[in-house]
N, C-alpha and C positions, 0 to 999 in steps of 0.2 A: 538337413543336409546343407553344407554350406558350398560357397558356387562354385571354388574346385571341386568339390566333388562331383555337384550337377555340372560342371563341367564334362568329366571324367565318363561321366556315363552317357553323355550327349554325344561326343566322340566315339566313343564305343558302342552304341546301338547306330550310328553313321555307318561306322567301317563295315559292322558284321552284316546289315542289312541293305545294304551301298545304295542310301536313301538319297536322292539329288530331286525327288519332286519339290516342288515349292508347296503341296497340300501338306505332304509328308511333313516336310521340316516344321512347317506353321506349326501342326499337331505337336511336334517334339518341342520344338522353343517354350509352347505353353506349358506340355507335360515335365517339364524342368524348371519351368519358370525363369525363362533366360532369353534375350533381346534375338529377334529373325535374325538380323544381320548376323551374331555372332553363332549360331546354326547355319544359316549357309555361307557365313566364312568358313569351316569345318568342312562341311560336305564340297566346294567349291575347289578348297585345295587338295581333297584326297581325290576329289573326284569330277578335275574340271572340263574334260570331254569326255566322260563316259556314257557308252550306250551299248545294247546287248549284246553287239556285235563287235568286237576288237580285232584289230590285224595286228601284229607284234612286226615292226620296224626297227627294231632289233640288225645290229650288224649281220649277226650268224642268218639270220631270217632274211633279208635283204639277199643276201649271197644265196641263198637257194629260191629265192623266186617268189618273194613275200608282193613285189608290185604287180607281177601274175595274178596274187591274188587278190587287189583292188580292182585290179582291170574288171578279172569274172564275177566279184561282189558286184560292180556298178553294172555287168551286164545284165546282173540277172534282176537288179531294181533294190539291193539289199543297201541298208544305209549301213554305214560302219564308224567306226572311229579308230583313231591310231592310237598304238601304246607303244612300251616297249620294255620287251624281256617279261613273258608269258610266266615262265619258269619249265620249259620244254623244246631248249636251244637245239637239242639235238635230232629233235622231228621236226625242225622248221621245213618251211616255213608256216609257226602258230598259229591257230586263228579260236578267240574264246568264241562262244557263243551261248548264252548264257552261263550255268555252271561247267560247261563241259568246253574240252579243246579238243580240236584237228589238225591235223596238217593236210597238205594239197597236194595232191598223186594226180599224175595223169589227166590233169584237168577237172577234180573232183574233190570233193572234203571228205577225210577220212577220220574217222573220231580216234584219239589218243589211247590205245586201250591202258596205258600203265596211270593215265589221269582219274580212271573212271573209278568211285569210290569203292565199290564193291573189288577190283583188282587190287588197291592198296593195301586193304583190309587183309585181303588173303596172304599177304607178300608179310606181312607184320608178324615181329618172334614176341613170343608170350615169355612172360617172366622166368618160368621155368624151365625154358629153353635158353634161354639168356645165361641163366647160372651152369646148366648141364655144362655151356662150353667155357667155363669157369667165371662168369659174371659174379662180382660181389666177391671174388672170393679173397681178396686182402682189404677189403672195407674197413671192418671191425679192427683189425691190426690198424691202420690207419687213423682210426680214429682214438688209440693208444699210442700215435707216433709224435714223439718230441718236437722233433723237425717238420713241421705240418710243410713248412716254405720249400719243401724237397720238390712238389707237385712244379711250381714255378720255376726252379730251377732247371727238372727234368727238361720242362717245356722249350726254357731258353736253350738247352744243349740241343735240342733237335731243330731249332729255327724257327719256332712255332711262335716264339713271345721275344720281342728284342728287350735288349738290356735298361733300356730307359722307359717302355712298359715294366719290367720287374722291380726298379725302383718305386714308382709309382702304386705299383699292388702291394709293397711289400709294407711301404708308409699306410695305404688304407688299411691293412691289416692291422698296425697297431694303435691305429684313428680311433681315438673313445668316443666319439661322438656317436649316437642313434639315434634310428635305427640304419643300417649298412645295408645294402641289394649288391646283389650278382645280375645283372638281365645277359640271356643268353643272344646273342643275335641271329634269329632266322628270316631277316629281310629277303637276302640273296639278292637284288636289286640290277647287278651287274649283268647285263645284255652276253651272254654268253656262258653263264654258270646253274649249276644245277644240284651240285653238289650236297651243298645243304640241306636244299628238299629231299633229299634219296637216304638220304642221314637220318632224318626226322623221320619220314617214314617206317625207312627200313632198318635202322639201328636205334633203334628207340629208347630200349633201355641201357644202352650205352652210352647212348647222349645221358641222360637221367644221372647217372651214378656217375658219370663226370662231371655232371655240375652239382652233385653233394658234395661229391671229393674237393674240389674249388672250393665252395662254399664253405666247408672246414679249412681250409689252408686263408684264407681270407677273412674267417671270422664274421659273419652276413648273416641277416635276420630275416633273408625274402631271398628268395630265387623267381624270377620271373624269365618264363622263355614267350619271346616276341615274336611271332609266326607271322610272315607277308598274308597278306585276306587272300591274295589266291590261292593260296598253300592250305588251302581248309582243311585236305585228307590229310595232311602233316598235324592240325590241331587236333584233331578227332582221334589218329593212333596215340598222341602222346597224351590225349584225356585218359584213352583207354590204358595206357599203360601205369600213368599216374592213380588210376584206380588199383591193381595191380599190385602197384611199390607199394602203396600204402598200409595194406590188406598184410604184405611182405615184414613191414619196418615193425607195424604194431609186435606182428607174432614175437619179435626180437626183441622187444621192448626199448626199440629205438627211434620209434617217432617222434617221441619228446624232445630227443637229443640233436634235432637234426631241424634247421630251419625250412619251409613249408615252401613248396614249389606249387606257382599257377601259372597258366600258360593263355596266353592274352594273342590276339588278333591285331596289326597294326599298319596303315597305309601304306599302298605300295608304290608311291611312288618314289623314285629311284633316291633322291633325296635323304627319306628316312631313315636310310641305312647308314649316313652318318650318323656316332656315337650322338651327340649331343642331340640332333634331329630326330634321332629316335626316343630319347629320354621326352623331350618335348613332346612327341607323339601319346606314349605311355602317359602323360599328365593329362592329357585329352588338349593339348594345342594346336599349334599349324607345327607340321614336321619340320621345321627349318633350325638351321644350324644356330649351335652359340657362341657367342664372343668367347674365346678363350687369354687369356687365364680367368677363372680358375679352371679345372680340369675336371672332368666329372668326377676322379677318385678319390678328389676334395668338396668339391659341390655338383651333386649327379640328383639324381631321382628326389623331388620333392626339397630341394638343397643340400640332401645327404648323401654323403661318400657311396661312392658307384663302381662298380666296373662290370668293364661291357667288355664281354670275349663273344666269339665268334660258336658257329654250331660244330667248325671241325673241330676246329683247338680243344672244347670240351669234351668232348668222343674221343677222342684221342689220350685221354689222360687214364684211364683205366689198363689200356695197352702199356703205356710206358708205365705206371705204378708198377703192373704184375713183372714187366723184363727188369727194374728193380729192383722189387722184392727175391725175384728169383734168380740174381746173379749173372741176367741177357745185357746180350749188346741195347744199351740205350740208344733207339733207333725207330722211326716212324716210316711207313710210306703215306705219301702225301695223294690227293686227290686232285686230278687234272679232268677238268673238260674241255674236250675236244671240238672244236666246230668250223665252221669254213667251206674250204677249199679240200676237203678232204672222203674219203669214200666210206670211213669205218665211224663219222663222229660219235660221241660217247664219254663215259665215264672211263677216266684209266687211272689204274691206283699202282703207284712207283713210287722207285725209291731214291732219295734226292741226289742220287748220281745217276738217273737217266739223263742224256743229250738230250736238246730241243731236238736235232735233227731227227735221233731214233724215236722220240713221243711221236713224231709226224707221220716217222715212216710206219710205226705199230699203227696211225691210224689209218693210212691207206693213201697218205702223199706221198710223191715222187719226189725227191729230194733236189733235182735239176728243174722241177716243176713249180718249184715257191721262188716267192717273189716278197713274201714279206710277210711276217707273224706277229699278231695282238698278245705280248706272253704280260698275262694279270688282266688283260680285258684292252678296253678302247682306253677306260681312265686309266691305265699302267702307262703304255708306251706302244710306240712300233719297232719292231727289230727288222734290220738289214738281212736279206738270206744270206747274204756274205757272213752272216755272225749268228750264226745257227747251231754252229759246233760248239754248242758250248754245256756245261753239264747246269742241270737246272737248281742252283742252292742257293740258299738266300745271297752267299756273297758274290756269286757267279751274274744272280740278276742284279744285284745291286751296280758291278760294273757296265752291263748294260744299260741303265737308266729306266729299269724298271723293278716291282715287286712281283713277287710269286702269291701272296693273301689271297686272293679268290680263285687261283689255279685254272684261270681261263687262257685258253688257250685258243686263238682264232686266224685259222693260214687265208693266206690270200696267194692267188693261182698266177703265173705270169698273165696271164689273160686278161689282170683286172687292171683297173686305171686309178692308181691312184688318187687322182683328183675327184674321180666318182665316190669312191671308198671313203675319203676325208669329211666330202658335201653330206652322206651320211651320218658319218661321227658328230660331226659338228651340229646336226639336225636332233638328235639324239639329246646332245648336252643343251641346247636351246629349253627342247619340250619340257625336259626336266629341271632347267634350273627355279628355283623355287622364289625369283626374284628380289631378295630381301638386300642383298648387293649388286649395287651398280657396276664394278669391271664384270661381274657372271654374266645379270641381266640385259646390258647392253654390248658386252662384249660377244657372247655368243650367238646373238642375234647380228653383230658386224661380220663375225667369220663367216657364217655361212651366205649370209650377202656377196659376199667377197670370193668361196667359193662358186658362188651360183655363176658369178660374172666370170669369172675364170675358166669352168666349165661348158660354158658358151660360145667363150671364147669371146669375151667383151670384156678381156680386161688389161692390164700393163705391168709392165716390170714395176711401178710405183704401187699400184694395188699389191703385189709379193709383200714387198717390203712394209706397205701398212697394216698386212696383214700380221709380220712378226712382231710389228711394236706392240698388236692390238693383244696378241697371244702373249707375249712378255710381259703387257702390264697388267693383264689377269692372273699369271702366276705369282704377280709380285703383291698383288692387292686384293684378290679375291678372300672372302672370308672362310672358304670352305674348300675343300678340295673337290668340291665338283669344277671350278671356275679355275681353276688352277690344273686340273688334267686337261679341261676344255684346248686350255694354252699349250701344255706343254706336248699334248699327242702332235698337234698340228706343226708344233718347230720341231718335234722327230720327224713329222713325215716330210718337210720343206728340207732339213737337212741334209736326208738320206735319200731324198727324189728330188732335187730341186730343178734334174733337168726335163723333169715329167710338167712338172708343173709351170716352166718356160717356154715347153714345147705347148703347153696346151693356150699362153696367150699370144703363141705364133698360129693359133689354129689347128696346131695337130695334136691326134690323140695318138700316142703308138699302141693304145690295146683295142683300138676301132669303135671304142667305146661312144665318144661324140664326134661331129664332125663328117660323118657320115655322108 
């Protein structure tokens, strides 16, 4: 075996068995025959404060009472470590503990029951349940269709793929170079999304037969779907369903015909969810992003042509073939999670002419009661409630200065203080940046300095202003768009509050938040 590949599986028995002892790793360094240091360089970046006990610091988790629950961990003697973004934004505030997660009621830990493996299991549609509501049933026609590039197409009509992603897959597609991969992304990484996991789970063989359908319009010799490590019940139904398909494809005598899908476990730290960072991951490296050019869809996985779609985009492609094939309006509802400042959080699946306002108020906000909404997560943007009325599609967000991609959605109440809300974001993109650049690694560590001083109320109209060069030149120089949201959330929110955050270096807070 050569050291990629004892690479490969050193990484992969890290992740799946979230080894960080120093006895552990000795044993694997030898059992591979590969140097300490570069085993727990591995276990060190996937997993550099973990212990059995996590709290998810998490924005949506924060907003419902996540520092309550450090408070009664250290009451009761319990050591813990911070994470962020569990994958159960909407029971926050999370808390793992070993395999399992809770949320905190009333001053107690209640265990998640839709986490628990045995509930996932039962929630999961079997293959033949999947066809009865017509799964599969233009497959075979598709795979007799001329125009395989219609699937991409379809996608770009509904918002789902922009036009310079469709350039891109449409050149890998006729890339002679082998062998080609499709890797599905089921990171989900983003601090208020959940989406993906409930997909994997609960749409399973729809995920499945959207990334064969892909994988034919692309021409690809591997399918590999890349599951976050905490998302285990998600790797376990799509083991079991890929048993299943296969059992399915043989009978048709189309196994042969169709490139071979495996479904791999990969670091969760929030990082890896970028494309490139997660191809590195898959090779068994450190998750960290790559210089770009070239583009993964010219040098991806192993140096070969790549492309990395998401776990809705692929789910969704079976829907839009059948409306199609069948002469329907070409048209998707998209998947929004809900979190915050609000009474109903959740999954809400709409259609891309719902208003921000009416998502809010479906979930149980008062419309005179917001103050300001995360639409695509913290890495998207902040939206003004003054600019709320607006219908959520990709060009609607694009004029706001944000993306809809991970369909996160996170209100914040007139109640909250801006400047507390930011000191979070910016702590967030710290933890997580993977330090491999200098404007990320040290820039996100200046902001929230900068907020801390701020919020104290130790700081000056010259700190503001250092604050936006510092945020400017991580947008302009970061290598990744972690370091580059980092910046840009923070000149949204000084923009659009800048009189919150002047009042707070005159000492006052107007949501009572500090200063007390």
């Amino acid at each position: 075996m050569d050291y990629r590949a004892r690479l490969r599986e050193t990484s992969k028995e890290i992740i799946e068995r979230r080894i960080t002892s120093d006895d552990e790793l000795r044993k694997i360094a030898e059992k591979h025959n590969l140097p300490l240091s570069t085993v727990k360089m591995l276990s060190t970046f996937y997993f550099h404060d973990y212990s059995e006990v996590q709290v998810c610091m998490g924005l949506p988790c924060i907003l419902k009472g996540a520092r309550e629950v450090t408070r009664e961990l250290e009451r009761r003697g319990i050591k813990y470590s911070v994470t962020y973004c569990l994958g159960y934004c909407d029971k926050g505030p999370a808390v793992r503990m070993g395999d399992r997660y809770y949320t905190f009621v009333n001053g107690d830990f209640k265990e998640v029951g839709e986490s628990r493996s045995d509930y996932v299991q039962s929630q999961y549609e079997p293959l033949d349940k999947y066809i009865a509501r017509s799964g599969y049933r233009y497959f075979e026609k598709f795979l007799n269709e001329g125009n395989k590039f219609l699937i991409l197409e379809l996608l770009v009509k509904v918002g789902l793929l922009g036009g310079g992603a469709l350039t891109r897959l449409k050149a890998l597609a006729s890339n002679a170079d082998r062998p080609k991969y499709l890797i599905v992304n089921g990171h989900e990484g983003e601090p208020g999304g959940f989406k993906d996991r409930l997909i994997m789970e609960r749409n399973t063989h729809q995920l499945l037969e959207g990334a064969l359908l892909l994988s034919l319009a692309l021409n690809v010799d591997e399918v590999i779907i890349a599951v976050n490590e905490r998302f285990r019940n998600a790797k376990a139904v799509i083991e079991r369903a890929l048993d299943e398909l296969r059992t399915f494809l043989t009978n048709r005598d189309l196994l042969s015909k169709l490139p071979p899908i495996t479904v791999s476990l990969i670091g969760s730290p929030y990082i890896v969810g970028e494309e490139t960072a997660l191809i590195n991951s898959i090779e068994g490296g450190r998750g960290e992003p790559r210089l770009r050019p070239p583009d993964p869809t010219e040098a991806g996985l192993f140096g070969k042509p790549t492309a990395v779609i998401n776990v809705e985009v692929a789910a969704a492609i079976p829907i839009l073939l059948s409306n199609y094939y069948e002469g329907k309006e070409i048209t998707i509802e998209k998947y929004f999670c809900v979190t915050g400042d609000v009474d109903r959080p959740g999954l809400y699946r709409e259609k891309l002419t719902i208003g921000l306002n009416e998502l809010l108020v479906k979930a149980g906000a008062k419309e005179e009661n917001v103050k300001a909404v995360f639409v695509g997560g913290v890495s998207s943007g902040l939206v003004h409630s003054s600019r709320i009325k607006v219908r959520l599609t990709p060009e609607e967000a694009r004029k706001l200065g944000v993306f809809l991609g991970p369909g996160v959605i996170i209100a914040l109440s007139n109640s909250r203080c801006i400047v507390d809300v930011m000191l979070e974001v910016e702590r967030f993109f710290a933890h997580e940046s993977c330090g491999r650049c200098e404007p990320c690694r040290l820039g996100t560590r200046e902001l929230v300095n900068i907020l801390e001083r701020i919020s104290n109320g130790k700081a000056n109209e010259e700190d503001l202003k250092w604050a936006e060069s510092v945020a400017k030149t991580m947008m302009d120089t970061s290598l990744c768009g972690l370091g580059m949201s980092a910046g840009k959330v923070l000149l949204d929110a000084l923009s659009q509050f800048r009189d919150e955050f002047e009042e707070h270096v005159k000492g006052v807070c107007r949501a009572g938040v500090h200063f007390r």
